[in-house]
HTML snippet that shows the backbone in 3Dmol.js (N, CA, C, O; Angstrom):
<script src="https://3Dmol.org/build/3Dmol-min.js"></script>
<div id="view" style="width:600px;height:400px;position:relative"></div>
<script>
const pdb = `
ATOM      1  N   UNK A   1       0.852  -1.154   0.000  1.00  0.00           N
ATOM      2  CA  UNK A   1       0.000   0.000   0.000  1.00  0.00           C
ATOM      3  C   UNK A   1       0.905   1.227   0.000  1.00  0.00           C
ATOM      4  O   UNK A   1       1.499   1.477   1.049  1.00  0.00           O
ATOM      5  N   UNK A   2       1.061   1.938  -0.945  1.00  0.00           N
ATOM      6  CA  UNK A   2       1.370   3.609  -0.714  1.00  0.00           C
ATOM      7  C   UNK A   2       0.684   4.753  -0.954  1.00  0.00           C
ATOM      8  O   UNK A   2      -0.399   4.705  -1.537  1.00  0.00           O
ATOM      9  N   UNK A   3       1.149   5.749  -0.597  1.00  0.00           N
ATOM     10  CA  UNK A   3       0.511   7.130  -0.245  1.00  0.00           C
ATOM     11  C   UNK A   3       0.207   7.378  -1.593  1.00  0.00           C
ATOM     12  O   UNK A   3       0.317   8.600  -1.487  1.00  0.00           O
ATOM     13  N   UNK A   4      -0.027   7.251  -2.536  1.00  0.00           N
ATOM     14  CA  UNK A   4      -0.529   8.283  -3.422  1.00  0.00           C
ATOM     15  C   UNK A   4       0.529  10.091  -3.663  1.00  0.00           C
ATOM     16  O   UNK A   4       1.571  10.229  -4.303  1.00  0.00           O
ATOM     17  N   UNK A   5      -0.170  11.068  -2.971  1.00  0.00           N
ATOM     18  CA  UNK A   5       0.388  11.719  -3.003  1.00  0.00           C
ATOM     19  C   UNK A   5       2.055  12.254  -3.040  1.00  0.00           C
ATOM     20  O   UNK A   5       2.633  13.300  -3.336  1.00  0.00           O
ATOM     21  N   UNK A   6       2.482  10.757  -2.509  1.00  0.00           N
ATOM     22  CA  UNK A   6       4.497  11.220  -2.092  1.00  0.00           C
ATOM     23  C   UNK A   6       4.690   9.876  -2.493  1.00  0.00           C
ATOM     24  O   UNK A   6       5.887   9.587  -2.487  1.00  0.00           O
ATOM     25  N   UNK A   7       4.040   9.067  -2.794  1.00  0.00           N
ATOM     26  CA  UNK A   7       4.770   7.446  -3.078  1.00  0.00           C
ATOM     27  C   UNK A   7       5.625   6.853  -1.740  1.00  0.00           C
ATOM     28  O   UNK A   7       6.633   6.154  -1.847  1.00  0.00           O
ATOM     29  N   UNK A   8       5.080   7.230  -0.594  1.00  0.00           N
ATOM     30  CA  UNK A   8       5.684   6.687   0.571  1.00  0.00           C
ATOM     31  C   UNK A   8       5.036   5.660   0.821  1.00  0.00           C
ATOM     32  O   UNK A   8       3.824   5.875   0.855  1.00  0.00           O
ATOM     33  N   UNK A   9       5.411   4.353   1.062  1.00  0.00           N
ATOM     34  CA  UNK A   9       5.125   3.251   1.179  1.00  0.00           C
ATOM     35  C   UNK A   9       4.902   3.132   2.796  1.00  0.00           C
ATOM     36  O   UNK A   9       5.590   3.329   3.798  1.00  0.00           O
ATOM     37  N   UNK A  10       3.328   2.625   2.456  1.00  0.00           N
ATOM     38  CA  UNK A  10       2.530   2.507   3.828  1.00  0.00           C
ATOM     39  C   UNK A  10       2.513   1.575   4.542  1.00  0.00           C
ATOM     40  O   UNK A  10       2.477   1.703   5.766  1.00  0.00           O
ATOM     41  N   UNK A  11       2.541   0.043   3.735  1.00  0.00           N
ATOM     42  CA  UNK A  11       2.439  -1.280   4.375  1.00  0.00           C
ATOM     43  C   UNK A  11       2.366  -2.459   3.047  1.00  0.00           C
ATOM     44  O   UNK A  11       1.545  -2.670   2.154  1.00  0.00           O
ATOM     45  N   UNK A  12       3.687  -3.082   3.446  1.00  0.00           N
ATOM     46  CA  UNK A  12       3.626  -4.215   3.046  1.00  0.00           C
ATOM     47  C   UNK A  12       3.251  -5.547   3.454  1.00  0.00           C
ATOM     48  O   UNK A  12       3.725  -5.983   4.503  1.00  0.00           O
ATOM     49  N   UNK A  13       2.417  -6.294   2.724  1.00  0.00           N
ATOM     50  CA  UNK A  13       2.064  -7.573   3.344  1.00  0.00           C
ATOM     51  C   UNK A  13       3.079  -8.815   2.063  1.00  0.00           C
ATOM     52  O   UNK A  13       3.661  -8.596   1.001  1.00  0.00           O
ATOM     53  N   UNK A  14       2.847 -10.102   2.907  1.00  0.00           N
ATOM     54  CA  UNK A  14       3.078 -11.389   2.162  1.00  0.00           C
ATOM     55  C   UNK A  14       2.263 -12.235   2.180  1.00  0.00           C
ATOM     56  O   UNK A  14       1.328 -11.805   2.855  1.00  0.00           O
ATOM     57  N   UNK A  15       2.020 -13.379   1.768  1.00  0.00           N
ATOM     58  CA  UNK A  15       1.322 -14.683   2.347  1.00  0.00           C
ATOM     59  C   UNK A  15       2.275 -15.578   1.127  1.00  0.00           C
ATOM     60  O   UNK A  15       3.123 -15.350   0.265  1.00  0.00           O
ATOM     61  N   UNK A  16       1.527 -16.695   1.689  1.00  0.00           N
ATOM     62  CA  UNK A  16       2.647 -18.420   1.422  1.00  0.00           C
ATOM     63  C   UNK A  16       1.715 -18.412   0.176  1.00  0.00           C
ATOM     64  O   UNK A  16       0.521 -18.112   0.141  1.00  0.00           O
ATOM     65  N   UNK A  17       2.634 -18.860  -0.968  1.00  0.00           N
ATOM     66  CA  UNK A  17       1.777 -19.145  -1.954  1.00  0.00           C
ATOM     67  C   UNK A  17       0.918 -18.088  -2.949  1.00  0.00           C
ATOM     68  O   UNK A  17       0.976 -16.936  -2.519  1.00  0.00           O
ATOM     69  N   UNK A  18      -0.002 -18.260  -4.402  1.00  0.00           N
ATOM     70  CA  UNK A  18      -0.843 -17.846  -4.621  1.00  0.00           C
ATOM     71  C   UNK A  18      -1.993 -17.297  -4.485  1.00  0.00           C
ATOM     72  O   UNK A  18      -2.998 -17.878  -4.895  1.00  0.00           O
ATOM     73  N   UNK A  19      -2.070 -15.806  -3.753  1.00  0.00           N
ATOM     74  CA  UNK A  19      -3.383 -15.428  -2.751  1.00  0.00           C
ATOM     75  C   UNK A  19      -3.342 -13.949  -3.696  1.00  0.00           C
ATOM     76  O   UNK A  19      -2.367 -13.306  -4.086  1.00  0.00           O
ATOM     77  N   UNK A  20      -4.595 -13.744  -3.855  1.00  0.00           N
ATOM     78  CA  UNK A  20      -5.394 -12.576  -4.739  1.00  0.00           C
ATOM     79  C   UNK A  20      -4.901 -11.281  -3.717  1.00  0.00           C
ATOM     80  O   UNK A  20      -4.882 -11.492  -2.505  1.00  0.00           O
ATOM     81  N   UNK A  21      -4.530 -10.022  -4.218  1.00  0.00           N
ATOM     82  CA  UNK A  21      -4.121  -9.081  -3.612  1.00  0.00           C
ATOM     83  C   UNK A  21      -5.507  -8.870  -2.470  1.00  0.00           C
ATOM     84  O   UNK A  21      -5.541  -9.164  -1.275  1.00  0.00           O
ATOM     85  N   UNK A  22      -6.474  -8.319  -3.244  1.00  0.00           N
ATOM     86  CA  UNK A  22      -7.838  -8.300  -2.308  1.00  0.00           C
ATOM     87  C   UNK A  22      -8.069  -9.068  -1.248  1.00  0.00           C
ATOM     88  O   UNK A  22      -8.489  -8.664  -0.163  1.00  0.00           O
ATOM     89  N   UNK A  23      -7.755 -10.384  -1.586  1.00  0.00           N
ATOM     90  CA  UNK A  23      -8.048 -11.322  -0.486  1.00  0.00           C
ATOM     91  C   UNK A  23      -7.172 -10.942   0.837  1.00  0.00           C
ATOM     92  O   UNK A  23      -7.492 -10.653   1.990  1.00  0.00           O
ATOM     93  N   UNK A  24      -5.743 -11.087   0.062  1.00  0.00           N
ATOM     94  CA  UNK A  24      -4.787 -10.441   1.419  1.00  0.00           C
ATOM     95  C   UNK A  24      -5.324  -9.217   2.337  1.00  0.00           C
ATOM     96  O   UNK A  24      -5.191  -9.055   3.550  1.00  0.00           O
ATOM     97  N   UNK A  25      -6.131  -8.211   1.138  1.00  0.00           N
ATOM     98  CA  UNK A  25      -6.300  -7.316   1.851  1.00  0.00           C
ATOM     99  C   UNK A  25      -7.664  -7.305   2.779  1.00  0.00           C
ATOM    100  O   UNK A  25      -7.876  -6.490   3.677  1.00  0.00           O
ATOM    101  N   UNK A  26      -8.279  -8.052   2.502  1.00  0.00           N
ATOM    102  CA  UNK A  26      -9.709  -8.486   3.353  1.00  0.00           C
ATOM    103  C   UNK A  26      -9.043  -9.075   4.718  1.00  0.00           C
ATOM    104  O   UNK A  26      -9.326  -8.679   5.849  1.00  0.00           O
ATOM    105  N   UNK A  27      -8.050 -10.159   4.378  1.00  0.00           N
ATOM    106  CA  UNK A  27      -7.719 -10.647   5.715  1.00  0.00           C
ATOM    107  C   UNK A  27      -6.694  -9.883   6.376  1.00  0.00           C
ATOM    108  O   UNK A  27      -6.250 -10.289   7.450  1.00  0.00           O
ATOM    109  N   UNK A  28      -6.302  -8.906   5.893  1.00  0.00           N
ATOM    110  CA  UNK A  28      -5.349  -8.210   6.545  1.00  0.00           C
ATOM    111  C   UNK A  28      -5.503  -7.278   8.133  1.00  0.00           C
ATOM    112  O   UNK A  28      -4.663  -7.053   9.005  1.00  0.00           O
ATOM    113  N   UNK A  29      -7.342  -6.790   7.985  1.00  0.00           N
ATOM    114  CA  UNK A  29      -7.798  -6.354   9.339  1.00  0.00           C
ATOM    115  C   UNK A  29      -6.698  -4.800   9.226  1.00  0.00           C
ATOM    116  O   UNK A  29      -6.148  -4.363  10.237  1.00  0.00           O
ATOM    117  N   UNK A  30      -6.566  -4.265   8.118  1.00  0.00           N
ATOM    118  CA  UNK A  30      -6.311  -3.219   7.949  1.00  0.00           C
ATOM    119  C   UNK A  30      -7.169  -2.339   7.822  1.00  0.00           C
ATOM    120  O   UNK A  30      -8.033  -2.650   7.003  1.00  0.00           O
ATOM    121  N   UNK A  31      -7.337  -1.064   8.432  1.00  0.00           N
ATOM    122  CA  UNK A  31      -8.790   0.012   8.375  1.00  0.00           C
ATOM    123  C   UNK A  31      -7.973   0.720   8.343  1.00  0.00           C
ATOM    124  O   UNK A  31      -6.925   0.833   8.977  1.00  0.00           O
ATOM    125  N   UNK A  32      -8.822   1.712   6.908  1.00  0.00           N
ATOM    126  CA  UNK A  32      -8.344   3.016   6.332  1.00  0.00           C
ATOM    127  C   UNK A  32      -9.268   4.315   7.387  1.00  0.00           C
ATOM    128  O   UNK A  32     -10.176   4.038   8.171  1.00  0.00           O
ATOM    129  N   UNK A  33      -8.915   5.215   7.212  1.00  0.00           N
ATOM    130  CA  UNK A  33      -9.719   6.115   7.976  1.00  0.00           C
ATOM    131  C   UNK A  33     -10.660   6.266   7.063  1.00  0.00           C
ATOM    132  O   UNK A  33     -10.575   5.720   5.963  1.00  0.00           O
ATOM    133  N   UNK A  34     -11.678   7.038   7.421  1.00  0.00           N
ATOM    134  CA  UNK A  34     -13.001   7.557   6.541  1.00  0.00           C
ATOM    135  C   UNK A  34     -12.954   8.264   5.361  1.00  0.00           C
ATOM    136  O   UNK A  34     -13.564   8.004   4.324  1.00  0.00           O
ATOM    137  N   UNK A  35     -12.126   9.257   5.598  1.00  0.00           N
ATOM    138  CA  UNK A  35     -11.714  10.413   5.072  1.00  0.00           C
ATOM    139  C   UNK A  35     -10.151   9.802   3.920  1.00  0.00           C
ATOM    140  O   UNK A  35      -9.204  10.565   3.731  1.00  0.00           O
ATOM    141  N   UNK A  36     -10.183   8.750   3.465  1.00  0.00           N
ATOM    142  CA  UNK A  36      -8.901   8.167   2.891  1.00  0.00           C
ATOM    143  C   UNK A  36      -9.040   7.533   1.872  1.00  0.00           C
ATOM    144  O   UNK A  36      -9.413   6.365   1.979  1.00  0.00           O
ATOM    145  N   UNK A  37      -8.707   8.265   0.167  1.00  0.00           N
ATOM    146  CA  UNK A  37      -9.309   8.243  -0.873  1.00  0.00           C
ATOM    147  C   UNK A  37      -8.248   6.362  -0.966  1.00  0.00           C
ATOM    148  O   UNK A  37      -7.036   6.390  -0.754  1.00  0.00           O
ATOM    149  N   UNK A  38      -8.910   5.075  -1.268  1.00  0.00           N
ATOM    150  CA  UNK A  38      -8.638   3.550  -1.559  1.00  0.00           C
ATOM    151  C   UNK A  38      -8.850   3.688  -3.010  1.00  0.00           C
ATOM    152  O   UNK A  38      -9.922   3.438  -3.561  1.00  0.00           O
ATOM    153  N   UNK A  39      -7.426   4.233  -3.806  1.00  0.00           N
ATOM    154  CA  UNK A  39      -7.828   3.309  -5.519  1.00  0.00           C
ATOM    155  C   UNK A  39      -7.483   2.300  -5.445  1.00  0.00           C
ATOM    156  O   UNK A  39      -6.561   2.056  -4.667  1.00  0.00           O
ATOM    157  N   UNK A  40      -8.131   1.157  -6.303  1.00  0.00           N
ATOM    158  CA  UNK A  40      -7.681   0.011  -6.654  1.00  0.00           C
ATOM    159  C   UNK A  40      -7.752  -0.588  -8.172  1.00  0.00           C
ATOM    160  O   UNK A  40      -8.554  -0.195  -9.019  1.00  0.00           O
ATOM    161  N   UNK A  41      -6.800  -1.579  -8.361  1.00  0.00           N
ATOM    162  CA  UNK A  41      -7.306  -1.688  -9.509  1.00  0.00           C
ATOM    163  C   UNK A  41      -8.305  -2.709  -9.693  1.00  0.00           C
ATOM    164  O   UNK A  41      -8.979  -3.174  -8.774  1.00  0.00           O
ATOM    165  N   UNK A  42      -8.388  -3.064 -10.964  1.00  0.00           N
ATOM    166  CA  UNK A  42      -9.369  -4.102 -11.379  1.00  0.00           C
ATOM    167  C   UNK A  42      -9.687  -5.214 -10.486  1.00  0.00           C
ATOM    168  O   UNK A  42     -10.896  -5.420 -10.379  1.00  0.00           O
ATOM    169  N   UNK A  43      -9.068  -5.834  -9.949  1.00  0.00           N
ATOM    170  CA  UNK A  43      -8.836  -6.880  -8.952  1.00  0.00           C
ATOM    171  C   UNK A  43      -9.556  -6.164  -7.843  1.00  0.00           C
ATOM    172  O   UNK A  43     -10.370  -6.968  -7.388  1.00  0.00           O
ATOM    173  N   UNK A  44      -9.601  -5.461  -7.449  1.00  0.00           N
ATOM    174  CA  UNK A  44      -9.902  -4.839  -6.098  1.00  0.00           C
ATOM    175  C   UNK A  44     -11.858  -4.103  -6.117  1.00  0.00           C
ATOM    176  O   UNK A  44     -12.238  -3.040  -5.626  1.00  0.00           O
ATOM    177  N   UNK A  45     -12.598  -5.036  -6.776  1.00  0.00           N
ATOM    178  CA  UNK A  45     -14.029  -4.831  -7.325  1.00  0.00           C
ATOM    179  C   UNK A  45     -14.772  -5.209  -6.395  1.00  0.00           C
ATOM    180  O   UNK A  45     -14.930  -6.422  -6.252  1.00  0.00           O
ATOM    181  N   UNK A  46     -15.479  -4.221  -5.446  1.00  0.00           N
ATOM    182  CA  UNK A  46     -16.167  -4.803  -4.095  1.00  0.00           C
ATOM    183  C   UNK A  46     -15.556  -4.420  -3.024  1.00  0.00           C
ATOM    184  O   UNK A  46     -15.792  -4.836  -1.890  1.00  0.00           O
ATOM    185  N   UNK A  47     -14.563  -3.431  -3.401  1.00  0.00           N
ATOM    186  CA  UNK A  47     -13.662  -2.727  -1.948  1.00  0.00           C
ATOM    187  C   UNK A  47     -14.779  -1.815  -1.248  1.00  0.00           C
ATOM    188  O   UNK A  47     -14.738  -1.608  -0.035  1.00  0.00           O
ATOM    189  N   UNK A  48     -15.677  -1.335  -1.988  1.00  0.00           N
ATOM    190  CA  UNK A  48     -16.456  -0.215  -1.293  1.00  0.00           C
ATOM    191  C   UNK A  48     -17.599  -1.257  -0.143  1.00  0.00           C
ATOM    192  O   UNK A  48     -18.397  -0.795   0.672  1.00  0.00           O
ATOM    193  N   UNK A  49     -17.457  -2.029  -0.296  1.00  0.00           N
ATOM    194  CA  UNK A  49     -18.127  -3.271   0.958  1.00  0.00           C
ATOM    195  C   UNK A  49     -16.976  -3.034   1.996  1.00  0.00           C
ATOM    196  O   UNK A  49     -17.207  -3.008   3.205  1.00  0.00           O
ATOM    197  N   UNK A  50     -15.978  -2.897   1.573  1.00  0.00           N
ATOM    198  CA  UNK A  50     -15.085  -2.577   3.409  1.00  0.00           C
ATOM    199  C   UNK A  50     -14.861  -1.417   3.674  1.00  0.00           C
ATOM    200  O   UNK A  50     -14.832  -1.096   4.862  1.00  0.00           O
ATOM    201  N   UNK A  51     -14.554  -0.085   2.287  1.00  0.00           N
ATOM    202  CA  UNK A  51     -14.304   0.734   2.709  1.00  0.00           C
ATOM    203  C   UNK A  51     -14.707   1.623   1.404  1.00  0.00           C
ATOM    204  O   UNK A  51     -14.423   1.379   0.232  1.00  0.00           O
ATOM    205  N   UNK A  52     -15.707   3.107   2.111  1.00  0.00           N
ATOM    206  CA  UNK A  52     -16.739   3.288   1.581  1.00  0.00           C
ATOM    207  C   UNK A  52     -16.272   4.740   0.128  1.00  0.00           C
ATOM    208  O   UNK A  52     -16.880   5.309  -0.778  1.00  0.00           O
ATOM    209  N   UNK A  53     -15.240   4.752   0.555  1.00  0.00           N
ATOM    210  CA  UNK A  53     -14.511   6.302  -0.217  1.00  0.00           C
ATOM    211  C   UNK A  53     -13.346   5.368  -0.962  1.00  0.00           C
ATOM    212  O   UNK A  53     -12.170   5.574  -0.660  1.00  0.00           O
ATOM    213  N   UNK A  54     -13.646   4.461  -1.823  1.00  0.00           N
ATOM    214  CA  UNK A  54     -12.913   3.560  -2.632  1.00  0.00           C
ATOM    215  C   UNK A  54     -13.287   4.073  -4.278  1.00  0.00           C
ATOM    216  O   UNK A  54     -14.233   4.732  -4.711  1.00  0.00           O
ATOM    217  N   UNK A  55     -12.231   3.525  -4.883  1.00  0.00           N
ATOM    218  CA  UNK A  55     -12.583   3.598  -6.518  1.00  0.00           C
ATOM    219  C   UNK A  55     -11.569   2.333  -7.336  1.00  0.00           C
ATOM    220  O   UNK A  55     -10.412   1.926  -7.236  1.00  0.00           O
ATOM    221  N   UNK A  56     -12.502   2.098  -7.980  1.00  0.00           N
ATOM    222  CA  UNK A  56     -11.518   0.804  -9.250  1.00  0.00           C
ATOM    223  C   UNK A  56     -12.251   1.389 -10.524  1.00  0.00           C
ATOM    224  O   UNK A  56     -13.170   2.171 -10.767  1.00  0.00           O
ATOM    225  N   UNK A  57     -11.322   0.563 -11.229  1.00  0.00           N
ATOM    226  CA  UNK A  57     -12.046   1.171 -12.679  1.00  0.00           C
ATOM    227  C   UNK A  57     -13.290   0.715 -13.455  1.00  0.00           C
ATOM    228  O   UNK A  57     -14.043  -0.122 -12.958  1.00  0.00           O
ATOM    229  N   UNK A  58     -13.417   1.011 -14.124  1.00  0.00           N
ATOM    230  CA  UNK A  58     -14.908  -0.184 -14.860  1.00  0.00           C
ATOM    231  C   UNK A  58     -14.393  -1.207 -15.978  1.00  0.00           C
ATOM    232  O   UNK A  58     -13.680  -1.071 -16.972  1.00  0.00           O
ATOM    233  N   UNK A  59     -15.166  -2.468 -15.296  1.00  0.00           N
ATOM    234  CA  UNK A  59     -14.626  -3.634 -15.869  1.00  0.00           C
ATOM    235  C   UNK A  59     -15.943  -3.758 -17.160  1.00  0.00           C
ATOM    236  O   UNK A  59     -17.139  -3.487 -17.268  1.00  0.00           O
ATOM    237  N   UNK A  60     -14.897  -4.309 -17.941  1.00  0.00           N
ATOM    238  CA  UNK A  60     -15.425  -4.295 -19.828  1.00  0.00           C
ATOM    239  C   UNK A  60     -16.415  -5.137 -19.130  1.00  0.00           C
ATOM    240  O   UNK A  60     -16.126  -5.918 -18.223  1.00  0.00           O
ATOM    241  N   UNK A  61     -17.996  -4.870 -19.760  1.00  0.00           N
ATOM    242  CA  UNK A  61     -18.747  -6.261 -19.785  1.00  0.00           C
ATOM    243  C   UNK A  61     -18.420  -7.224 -20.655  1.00  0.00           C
ATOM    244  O   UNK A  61     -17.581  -7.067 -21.542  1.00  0.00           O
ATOM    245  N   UNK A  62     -19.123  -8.372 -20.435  1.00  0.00           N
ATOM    246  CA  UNK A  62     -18.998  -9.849 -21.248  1.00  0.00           C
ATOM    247  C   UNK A  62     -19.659  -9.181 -22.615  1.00  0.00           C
ATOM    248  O   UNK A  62     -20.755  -8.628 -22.701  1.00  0.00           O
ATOM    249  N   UNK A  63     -18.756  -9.373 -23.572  1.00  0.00           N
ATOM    250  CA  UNK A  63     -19.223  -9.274 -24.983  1.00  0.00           C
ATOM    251  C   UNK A  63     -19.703  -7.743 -25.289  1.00  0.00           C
ATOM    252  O   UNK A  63     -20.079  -7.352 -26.394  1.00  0.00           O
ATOM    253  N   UNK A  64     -19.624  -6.986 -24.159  1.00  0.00           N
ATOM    254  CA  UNK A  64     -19.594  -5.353 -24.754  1.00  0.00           C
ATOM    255  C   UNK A  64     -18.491  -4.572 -24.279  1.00  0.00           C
ATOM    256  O   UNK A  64     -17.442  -5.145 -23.985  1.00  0.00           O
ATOM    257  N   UNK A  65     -18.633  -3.046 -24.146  1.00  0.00           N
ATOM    258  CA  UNK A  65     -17.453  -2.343 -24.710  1.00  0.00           C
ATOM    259  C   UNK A  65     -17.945  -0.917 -22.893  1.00  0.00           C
ATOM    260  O   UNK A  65     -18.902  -0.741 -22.140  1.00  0.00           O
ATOM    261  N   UNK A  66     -17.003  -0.522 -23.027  1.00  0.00           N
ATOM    262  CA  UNK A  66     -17.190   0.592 -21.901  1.00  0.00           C
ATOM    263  C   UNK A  66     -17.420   1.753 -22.984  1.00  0.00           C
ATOM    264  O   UNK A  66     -17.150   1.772 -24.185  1.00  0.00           O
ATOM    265  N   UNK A  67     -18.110   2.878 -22.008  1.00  0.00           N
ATOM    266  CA  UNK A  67     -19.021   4.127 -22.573  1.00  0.00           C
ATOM    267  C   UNK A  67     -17.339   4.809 -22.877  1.00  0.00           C
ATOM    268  O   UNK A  67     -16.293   4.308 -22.465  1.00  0.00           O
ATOM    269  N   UNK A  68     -17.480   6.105 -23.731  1.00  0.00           N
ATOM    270  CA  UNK A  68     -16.448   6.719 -23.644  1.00  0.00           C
ATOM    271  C   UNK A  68     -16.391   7.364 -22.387  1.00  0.00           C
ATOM    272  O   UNK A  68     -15.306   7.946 -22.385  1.00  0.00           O
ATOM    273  N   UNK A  69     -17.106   7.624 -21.070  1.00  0.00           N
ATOM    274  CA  UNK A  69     -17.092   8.168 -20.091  1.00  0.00           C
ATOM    275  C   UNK A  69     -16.368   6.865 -19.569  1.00  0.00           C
ATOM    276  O   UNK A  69     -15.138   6.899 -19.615  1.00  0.00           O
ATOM    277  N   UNK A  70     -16.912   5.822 -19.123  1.00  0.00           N
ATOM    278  CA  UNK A  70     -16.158   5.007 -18.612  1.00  0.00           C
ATOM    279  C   UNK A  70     -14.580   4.883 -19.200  1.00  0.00           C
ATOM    280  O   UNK A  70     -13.637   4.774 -18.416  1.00  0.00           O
ATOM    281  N   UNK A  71     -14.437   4.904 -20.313  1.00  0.00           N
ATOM    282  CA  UNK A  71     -12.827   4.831 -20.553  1.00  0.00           C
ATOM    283  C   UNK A  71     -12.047   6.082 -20.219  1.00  0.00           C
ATOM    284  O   UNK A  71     -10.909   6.129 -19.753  1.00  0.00           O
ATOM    285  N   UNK A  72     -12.794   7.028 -20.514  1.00  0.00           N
ATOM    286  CA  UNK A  72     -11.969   8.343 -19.709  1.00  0.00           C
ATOM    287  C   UNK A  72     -11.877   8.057 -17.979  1.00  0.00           C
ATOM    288  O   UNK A  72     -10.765   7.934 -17.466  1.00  0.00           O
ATOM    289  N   UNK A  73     -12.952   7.977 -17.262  1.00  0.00           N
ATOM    290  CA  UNK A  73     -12.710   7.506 -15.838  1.00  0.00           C
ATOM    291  C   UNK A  73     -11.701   6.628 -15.601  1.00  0.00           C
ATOM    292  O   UNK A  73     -11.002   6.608 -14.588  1.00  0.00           O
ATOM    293  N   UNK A  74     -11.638   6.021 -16.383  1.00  0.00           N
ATOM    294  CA  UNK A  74     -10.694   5.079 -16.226  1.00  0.00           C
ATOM    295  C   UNK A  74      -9.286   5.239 -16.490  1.00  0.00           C
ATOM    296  O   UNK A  74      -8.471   4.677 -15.758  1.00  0.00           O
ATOM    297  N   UNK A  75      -9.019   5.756 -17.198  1.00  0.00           N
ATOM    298  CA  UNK A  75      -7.618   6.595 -17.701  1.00  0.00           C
ATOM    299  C   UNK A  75      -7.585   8.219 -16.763  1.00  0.00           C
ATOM    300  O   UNK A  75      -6.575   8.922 -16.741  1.00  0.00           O
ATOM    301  N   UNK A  76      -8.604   8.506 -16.201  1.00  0.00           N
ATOM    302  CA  UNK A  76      -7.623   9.058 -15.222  1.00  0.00           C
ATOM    303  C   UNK A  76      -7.679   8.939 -13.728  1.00  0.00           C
ATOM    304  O   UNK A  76      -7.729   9.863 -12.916  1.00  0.00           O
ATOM    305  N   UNK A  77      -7.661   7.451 -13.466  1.00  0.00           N
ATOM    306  CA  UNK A  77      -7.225   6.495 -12.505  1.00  0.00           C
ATOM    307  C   UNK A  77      -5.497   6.428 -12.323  1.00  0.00           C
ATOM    308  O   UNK A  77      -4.769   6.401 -11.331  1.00  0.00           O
ATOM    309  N   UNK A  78      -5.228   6.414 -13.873  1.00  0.00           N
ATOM    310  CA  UNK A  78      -3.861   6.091 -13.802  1.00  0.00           C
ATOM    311  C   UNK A  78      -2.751   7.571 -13.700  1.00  0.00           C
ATOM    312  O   UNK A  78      -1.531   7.425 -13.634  1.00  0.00           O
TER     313      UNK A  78
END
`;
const viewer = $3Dmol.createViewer("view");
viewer.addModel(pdb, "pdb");
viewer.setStyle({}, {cartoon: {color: "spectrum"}});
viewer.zoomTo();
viewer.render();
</script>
């Protein structure tokens, strides 16, 4: 996890093996404050169930295409 703003690195985790970043971070029992903008990426879909001031990008539907609003939101994620 890092700061965003300064790229200061907040917290690193590990686990044994093949484990989904999200998952780590569900079991991690890490709480952001309220007020603490959580991007994530694609992988990270359902963060706003733990923490409510979250953003990921929009995932392509099955067999269609994202709005040009959605691809702009999405590009300036990065």
């Amino acid at each position: 996890m890092i700061n965003g703003q300064n790229g200061e690195i907040i917290c690193v985790s590990g686990a044994k093996g093949s484990v989904h970043d999200f998952e780590m971070f569900k079991e991690s029992d890490i709480h952001l404050l309220e007020d603490i903008l959580c991007v994530g990426d694609k992988g990270f879909q359902g963060i706003c169930d733990f923490h409510a001031f979250s953003v990921t990008p929009f995932k392509k539907p099955k067999g269609g295409k994202l709005t040009p609003e959605q691809r702009k939101f999405n590009s300036s994620l990065t």
